[in-house]
C-alpha positions as a Python dict, from the first residue, in 0.01 Angstrom:
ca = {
    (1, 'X'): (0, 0, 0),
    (2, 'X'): (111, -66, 324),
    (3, 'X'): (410, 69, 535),
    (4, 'X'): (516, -101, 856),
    (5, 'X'): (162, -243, 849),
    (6, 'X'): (-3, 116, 848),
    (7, 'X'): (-264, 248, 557),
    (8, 'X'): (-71, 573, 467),
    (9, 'X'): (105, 880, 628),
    (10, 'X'): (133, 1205, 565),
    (11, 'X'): (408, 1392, 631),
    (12, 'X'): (386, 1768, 726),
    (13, 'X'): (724, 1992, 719),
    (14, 'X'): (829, 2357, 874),
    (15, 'X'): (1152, 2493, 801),
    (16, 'X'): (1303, 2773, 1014),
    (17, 'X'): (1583, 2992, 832),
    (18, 'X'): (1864, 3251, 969),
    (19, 'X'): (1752, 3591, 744),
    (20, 'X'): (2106, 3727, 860),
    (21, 'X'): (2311, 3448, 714),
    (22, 'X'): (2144, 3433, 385),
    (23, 'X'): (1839, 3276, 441),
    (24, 'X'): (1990, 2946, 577),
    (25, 'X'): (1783, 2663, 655),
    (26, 'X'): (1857, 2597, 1058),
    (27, 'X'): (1586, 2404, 1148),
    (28, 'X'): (1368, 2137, 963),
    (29, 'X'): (1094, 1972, 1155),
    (30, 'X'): (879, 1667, 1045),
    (31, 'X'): (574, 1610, 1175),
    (32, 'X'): (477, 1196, 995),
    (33, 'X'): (113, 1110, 1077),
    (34, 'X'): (59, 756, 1004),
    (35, 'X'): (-259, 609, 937),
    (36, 'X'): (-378, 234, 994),
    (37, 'X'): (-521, 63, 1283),
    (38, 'X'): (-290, -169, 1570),
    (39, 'X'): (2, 35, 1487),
    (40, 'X'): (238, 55, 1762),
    (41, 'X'): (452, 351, 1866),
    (42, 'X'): (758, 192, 1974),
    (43, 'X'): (780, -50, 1626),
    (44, 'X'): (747, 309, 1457),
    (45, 'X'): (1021, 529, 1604),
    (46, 'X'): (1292, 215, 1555),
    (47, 'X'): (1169, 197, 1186),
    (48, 'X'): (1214, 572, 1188),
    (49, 'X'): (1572, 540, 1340),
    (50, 'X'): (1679, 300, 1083),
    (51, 'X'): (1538, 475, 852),
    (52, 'X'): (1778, 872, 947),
    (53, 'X'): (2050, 620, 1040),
    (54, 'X'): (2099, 521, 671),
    (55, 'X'): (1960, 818, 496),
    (56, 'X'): (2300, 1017, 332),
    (57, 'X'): (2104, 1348, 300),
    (58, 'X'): (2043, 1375, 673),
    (59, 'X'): (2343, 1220, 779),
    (60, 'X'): (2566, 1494, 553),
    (61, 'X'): (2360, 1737, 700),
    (62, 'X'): (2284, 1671, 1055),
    (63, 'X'): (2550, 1884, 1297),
    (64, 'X'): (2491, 2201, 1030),
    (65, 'X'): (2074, 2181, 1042),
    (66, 'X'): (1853, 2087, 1375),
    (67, 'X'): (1608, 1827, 1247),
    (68, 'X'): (1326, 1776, 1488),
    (69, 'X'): (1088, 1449, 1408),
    (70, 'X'): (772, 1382, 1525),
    (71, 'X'): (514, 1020, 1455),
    (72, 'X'): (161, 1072, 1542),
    (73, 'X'): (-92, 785, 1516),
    (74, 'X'): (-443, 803, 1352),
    (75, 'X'): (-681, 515, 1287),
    (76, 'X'): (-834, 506, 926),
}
């Protein structure tokens, strides 16, 4: 399967969380490693845009939680 012409990605996750106000989730960071070869940077972080832009979860949850995103590049 192919995704914006890469192999596959992994994506890894940390989540940071305020003991003192019941354990609550502050910070979520994604770290996606894509795999393929000829992938371009640029063409990934707009995909990745589109992709927070129209996803409800983040957007309901955006100016209560940091989320921090990361795309690193690996050839297969």
């Amino acid at each position: 399967m192919q995704w914006w012409g890469a192999d596959s990605i992994d994506i890894e996750t940390d989540i940071e969380r305020n003991e003192e106000e019941a354990n609550k989730v502050t910070k979520i960071s994604l770290h996606y490693i894509v795999y393929g070869k000829n992938l371009e940077l640029y063409q990934l972080q707009k995909s990745l845009e589109l992709a927070v832009k129209n996803c409800a979860m983040v957007q309901s949850v955006k100016d209560a939680i940091d989320i921090v995103e990361m795309i690193e590049i690996r050839d297969k």
